[in-house]
C-alpha positions as CSV (number, residue, x, y, z in Angstrom):
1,X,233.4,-118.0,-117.0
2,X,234.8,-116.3,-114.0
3,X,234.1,-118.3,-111.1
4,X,235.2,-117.4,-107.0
5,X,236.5,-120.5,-105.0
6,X,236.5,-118.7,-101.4
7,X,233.4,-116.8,-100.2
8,X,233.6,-114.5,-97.5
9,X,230.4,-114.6,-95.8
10,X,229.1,-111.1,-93.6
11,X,227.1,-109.0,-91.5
12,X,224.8,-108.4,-94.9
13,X,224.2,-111.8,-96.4
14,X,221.5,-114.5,-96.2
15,X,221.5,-117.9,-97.2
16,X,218.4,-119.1,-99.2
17,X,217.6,-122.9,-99.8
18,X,215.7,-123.6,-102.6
19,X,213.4,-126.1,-102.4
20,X,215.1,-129.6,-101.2
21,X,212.1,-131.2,-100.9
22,X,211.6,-135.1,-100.7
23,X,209.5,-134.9,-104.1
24,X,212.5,-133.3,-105.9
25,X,214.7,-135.8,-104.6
26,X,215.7,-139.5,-106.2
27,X,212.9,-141.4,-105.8
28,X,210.2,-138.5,-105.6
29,X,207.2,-137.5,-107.6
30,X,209.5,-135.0,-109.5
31,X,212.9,-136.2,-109.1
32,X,216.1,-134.3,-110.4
33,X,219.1,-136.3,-111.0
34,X,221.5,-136.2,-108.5
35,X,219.3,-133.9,-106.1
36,X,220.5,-135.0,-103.0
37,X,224.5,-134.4,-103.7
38,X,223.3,-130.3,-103.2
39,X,222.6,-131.5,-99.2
40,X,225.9,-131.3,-97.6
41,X,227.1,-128.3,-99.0
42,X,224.4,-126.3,-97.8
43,X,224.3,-128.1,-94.7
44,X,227.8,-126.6,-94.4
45,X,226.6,-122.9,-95.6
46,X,223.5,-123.2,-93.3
47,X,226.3,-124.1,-90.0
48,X,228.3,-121.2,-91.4
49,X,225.4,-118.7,-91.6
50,X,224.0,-119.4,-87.8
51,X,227.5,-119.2,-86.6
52,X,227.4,-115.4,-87.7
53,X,223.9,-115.3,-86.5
54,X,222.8,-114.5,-90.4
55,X,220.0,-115.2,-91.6
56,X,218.2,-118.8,-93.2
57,X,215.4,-118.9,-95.3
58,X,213.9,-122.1,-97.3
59,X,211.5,-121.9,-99.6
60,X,209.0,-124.8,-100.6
61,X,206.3,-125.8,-103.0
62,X,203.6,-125.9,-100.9
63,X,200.8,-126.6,-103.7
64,X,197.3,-127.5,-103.4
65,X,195.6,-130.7,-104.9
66,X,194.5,-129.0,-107.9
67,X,197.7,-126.8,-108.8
68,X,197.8,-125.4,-111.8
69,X,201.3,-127.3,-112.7
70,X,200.0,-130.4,-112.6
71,X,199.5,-132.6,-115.7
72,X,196.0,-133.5,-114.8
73,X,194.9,-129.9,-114.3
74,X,196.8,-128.7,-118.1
75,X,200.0,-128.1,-116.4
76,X,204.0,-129.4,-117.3
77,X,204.2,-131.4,-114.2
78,X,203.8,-134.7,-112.3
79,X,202.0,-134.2,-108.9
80,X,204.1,-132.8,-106.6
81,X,205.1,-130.8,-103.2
82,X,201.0,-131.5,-102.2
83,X,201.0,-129.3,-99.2
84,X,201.3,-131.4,-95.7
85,X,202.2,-134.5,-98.2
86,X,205.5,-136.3,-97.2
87,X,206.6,-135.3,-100.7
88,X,206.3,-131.6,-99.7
89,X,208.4,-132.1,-96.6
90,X,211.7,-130.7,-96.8
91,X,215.0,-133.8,-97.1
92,X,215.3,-135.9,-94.1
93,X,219.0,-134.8,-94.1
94,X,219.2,-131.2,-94.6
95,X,219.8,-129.7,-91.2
96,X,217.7,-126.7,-91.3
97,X,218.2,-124.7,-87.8
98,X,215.3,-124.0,-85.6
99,X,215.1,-120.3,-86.7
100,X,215.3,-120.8,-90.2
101,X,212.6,-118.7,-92.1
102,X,210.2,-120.9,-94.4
103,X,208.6,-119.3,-97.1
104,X,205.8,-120.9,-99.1
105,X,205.1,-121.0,-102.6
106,X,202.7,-121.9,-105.6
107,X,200.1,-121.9,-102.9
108,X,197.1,-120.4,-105.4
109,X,195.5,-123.4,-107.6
110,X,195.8,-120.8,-110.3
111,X,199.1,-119.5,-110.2
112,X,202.3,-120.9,-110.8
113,X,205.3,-119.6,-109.3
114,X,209.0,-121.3,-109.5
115,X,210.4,-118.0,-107.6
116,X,210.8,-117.8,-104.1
117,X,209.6,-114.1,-104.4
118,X,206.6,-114.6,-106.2
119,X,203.6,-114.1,-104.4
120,X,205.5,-114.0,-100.9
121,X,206.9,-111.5,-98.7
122,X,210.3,-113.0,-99.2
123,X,211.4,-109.3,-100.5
124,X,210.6,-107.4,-97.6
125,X,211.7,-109.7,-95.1
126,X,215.3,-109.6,-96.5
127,X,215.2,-105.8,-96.9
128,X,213.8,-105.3,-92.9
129,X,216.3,-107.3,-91.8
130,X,219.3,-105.5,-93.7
131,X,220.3,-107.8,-96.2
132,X,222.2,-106.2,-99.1
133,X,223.2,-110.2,-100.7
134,X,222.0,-113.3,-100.9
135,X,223.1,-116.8,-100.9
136,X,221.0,-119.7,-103.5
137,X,221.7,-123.1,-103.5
138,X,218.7,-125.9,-103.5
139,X,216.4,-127.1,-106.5
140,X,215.9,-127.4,-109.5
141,X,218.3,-125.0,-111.6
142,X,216.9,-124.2,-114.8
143,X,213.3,-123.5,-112.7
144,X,213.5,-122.2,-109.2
145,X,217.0,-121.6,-108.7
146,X,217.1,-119.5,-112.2
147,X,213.5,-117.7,-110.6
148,X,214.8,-116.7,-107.3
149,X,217.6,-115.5,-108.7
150,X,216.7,-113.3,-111.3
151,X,213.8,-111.7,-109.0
152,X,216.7,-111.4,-106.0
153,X,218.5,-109.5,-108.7
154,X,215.3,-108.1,-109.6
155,X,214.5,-106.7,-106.3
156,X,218.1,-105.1,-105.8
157,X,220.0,-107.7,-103.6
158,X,223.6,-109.1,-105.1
159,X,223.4,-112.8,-105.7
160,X,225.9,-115.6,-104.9
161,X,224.4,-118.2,-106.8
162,X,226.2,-121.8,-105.3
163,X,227.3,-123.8,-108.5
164,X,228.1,-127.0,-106.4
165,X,224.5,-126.7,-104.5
166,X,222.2,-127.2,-107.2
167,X,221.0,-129.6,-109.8
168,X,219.2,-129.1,-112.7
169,X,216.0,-130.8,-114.1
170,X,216.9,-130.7,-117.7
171,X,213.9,-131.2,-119.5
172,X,215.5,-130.2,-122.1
173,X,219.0,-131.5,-123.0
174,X,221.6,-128.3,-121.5
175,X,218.6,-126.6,-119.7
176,X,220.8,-126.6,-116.2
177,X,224.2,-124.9,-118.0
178,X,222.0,-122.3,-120.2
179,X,220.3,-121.2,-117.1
180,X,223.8,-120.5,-115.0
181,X,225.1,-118.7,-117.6
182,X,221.7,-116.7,-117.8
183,X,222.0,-115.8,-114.0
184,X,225.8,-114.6,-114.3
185,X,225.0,-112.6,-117.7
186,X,221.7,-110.8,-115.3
187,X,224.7,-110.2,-112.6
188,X,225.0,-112.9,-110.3
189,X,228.1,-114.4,-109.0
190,X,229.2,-117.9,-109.3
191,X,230.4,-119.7,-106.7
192,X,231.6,-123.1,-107.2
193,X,233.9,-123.9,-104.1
194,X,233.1,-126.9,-102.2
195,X,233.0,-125.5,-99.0
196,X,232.2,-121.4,-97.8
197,X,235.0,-119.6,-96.0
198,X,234.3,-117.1,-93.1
C-alpha cells in the first residue's frame, strides 16, 4: 500500500474530527481499544490547521434516548453518545479551538447515521467555504471514519484519511484494516506520519 509520510497542508483543506467522544473512549459506554492514542496527533493537526486559519470541524453522536442503534430499541449498540450526556461530550483532552465547527449526528430516533454527512449540512459548509480536500482522523474506523470518508469522496472533496489518528472497533476480527483498504481503493489517501508538515 502506498502510504505519504509528509503532508503539506493548504489554502483548500479542512481538518475533520471524527467523533472523540468520552463514550468511544476506554472506559466508555462504547469503547474502542486504544481510542485515546488518536488525541495527540490531531491535537497537533487541529494547532496546524488554525495556524493557516483553515478550517475545524468535529462531528458527534448526538442521539436521543431512544436511538435507533441502541440494543434496547433493536439496534447493534450499547447506549451511547445520549445527547447532553457526559458520554456525548467530546475527550477532556482534545483541544478543539474556539471556532471549530460542530456538526451533529444520528439526531432522528429512527435513523442511523455513522457519516458525518448524513443528515447534516456538513457538505455545503465545506463547499461555501472553498474546500476542495479534507482531513479525517477520530473514531471508530471500520464505522464513522469509513462513512465520512466514502460520502467526502462521495460529495467530490479529495480525502486524506490519517492512518495514525484512528482506531477501529473491530467487531469483527480485521474490520479496522478491511475498512482502510476500502477507503484507499474508493480514492482516499493514506497518511500515516506521526506528525503533519506545513
Amino acid at each position: 500500500m502506498h502510504t505519504e509520510r509528509d503532508l503539506a497542508i493548504g489554502k483548500h483543506d479542512a481538518l475533520i474530527v471524527v467523533d472523540v467522544q468520552n463514550d468511544f473512549l476506554p472506559g466508555g459506554a462504547l469503547a474502542v481499544n486504544d481510542g485515546d492514542a488518536v488525541i495527540p496527533l490531531i491535537n497537533e493537526c487541529m494547532r496546524l490547521s488554525t495556524a493557516k486559519r483553515l478550517p475545524i470541524y468535529a462531528t458527534r453522536d448526538w442521539h436521543p434516548v431512544g436511538h435507533c442503534s441502541f440494543v434496547k430499541n433493536g439496534g447493534t449498540w450499547p447506549n451511547h453518545c445520549v445527547a447532553d450526556s457526559p458520554g456525548a461530550q467530546f475527550a477532556e483532552d482534545l483541544a478543539l479551538p474556539d471556532d471549530v465547527i460542530i456538526v451533529n449526528k444520528g439526531t432522528d430516533s429512527d435513523k442511523e447515521a455513522y457519516s458525518g454527512f448524513q443528515g447534516t449540512d456538513l457538505s455545503d459548509q465545506l463547499h461555501a467555504n472553498g474546500v476542495k480536500r479534507v482531513i479525517i482522523g477520530g473514531l471508530a474506523t471500520d464505522y464513522c471514519v469509513l462513512n465520512t470518508v466514502n460520502d467526502a469522496l462521495a460529495n467530490g472533496f479529495d480525502v486524506v484519511l490519517l492512518t495514525h489518528a484512528i482506531r477501529a472497533v473491530d467487531l469483527n476480527s480485521g474490520d479496522g484494516d478491511r475498512a482502510i483498504a476500502s477507503m484507499r481503493e474508493r480514492g482516499a489517501k493514506i497518511h500515516d506520519g506521526s506528525v503533519l508538515t506545513d
